[in-house]
N, C-alpha and C positions, 0 to 999 in steps of 0.2 A: 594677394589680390586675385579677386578669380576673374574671370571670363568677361563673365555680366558688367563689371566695376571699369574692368578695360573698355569695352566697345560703349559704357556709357560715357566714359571719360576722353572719350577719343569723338565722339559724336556732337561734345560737347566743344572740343577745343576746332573743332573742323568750323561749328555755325559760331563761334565766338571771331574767329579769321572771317570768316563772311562778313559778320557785323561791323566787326574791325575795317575790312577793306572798304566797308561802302560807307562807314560814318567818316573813314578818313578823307576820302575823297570828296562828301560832301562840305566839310568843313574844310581843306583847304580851295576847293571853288569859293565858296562864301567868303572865306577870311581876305584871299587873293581879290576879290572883286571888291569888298567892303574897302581893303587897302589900297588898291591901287586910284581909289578916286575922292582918299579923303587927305588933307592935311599932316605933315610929318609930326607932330605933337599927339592928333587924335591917334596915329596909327601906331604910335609908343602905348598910349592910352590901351586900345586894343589888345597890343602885345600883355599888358599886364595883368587882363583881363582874364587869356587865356591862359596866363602863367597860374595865376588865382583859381580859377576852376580846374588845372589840372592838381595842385595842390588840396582844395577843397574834395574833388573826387577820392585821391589817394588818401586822405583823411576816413572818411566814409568807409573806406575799404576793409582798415588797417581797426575801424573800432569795431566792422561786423563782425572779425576774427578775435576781438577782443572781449567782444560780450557776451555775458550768462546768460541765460535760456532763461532759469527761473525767478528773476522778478518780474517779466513780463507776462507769469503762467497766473500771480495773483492781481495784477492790473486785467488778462484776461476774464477771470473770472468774474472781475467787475462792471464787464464787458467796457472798459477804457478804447476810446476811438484811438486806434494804433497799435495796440498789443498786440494783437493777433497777426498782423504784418511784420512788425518788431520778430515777434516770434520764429517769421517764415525765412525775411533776413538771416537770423544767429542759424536757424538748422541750412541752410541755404549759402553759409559765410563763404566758402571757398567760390562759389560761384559768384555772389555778388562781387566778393572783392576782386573775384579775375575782371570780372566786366568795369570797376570805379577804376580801381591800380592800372592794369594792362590796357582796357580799350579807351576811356576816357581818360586818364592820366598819362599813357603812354604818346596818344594822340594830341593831346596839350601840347607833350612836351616838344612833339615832334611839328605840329602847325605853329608854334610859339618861334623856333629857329627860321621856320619859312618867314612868316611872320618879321622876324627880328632882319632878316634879308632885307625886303621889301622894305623896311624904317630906315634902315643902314643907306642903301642906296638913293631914297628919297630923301633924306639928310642933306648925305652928298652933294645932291644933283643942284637941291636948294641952296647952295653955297660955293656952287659951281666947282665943283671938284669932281672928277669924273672917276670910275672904277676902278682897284688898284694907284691912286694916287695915297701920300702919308696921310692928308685928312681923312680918308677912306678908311684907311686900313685901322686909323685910330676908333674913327667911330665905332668900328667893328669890332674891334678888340674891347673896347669899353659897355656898349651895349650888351655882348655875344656873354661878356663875364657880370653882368648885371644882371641880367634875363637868368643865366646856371646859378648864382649867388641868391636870388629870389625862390628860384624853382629849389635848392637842395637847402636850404634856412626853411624855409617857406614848407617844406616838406616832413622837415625833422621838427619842428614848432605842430605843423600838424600832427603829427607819429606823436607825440606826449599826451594832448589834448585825446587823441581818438584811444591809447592807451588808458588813461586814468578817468576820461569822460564817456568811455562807450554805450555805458547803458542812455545816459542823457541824448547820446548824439545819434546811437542806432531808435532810438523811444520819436525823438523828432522826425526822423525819417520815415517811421512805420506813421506817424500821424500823419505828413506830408502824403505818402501812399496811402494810407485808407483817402484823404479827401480828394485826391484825384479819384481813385475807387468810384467812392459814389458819387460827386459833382459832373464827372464825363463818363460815368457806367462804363468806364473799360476797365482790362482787367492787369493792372501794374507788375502784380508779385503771383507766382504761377503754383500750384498748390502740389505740383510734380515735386 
C-alpha cells in the first residue's frame, strides 16, 4: 500500500467518525424525545423500527461488496435510470458499506439499546414497579434478548438476501439514487 492509498484512507475514516458522531447524536435526541412522550407499546414499535433499518442498512452494505460491476455496464449502455449509480456503488463498495454496516447499522444498533432502556423503564413504571425491582429486571432481560435476537436473525437473513440478491438489491438502490439525483437536483453518489 503506498502513501497516496494511506492518507486517502485515513482521511476517509477521520470524516466517516465526524458523520458517525453527529448522525449519532442526532438520532439519539430524536429517538429519546420521540420516546420519552409516547406510549410504552408505541415506543417497543419504535425500538423495532430502528432494529429494521439497522438490519436493512447492513443488508445494503453487505450486497454492495457483493456485486459485479458488469451487468450494470450493459443496463448503462442502455442508459437504464440507475446503472450508472449501481455502477458508482460496486467501484465505491468498501466505502458505501463502511457508511450502511458501521455508521447506520452500527448506530441502530447502538440507539436501538438506548432505546430498549427507555421501553424497559416505561414498562416498569406503568405497572408500578420501580428500577431494579424482579419485574424490571425481567422486562429487561426479555426485551434486551429480543431486540439482540432480531438484530443478529434479522442480520444473517439479511447477509443471504444481499449475498445471492446483490445485483437486484444494489440495481434498486442505484434507481432510488438516480431519482433523488434528479427529483431534488442534489448530488447523492460522488463521482471521486
Amino acid at each position: 500500500m503506498n502513501k497516496q492509498h494511506l492518507q486517502k484512507s485515513i482521511k476517509f475514516s477521520l470524516s466517516i467518525a465526524v458523520i458517525t458522531f453527529v448522525l449519532a447524536a442526532i438520532f439519539s435526541v430524536v429517538s429519546s424525545s420521540i420516546l420519552n412522550g409516547v406510549m410504552s407499546i408505541i415506543g417497543l414499535v419504535i425500538v423495532f423500527i430502528i432494529v429494521f433499518i439497522g438490519v436493512f442498512f447492513d443488508m445494503l452494505g453487505i450486497a454492495a461488496t457483493a456485486a459485479d460491476e458488469v451487468p450494470f455496464h450493459a443496463m448503462a449502455a442502455e442508459k437504464v435510470s440507475g446503472s450508472k449509480q449501481a455502477i458508482q456503488i460496486v467501484r465505491n463498495a468498501d466505502r458505501f458499506a463502511s457508511f450502511c454496516n458501521d455508521v447506520i447499522g452500527d448506530i441502530s444498533g447502538i440507539i436501538s439499546g438506548t432505546a430498549s432502556a427507555i421501553v424497559i423503564l416505561q414498562v416498569s413504571n406503568g405497572f408500578g414497579y420501580g428500577e431494579g425491582t424482579t419485574f424490571h429486571l425481567s422486562i429487561n432481560v426479555i426485551l434486551t434478548s429480543l431486540v439482540a435476537a432480531l438484530t443478529v436473525g434479522g442480520k444473517a437473513l439479511g447477509k443471504f438476501f444481499a449475498i445471492h440478491s446483490s445485483t437486484n438489491i444494489i440495481f434498486i438502490v442505484g434507481k432510488i439514487i438516480a431519482f433523488l439525483e434528479e427529483k431534488f437536483k442534489i448530488k447523492v453518489l460522488s463521482n471521486k
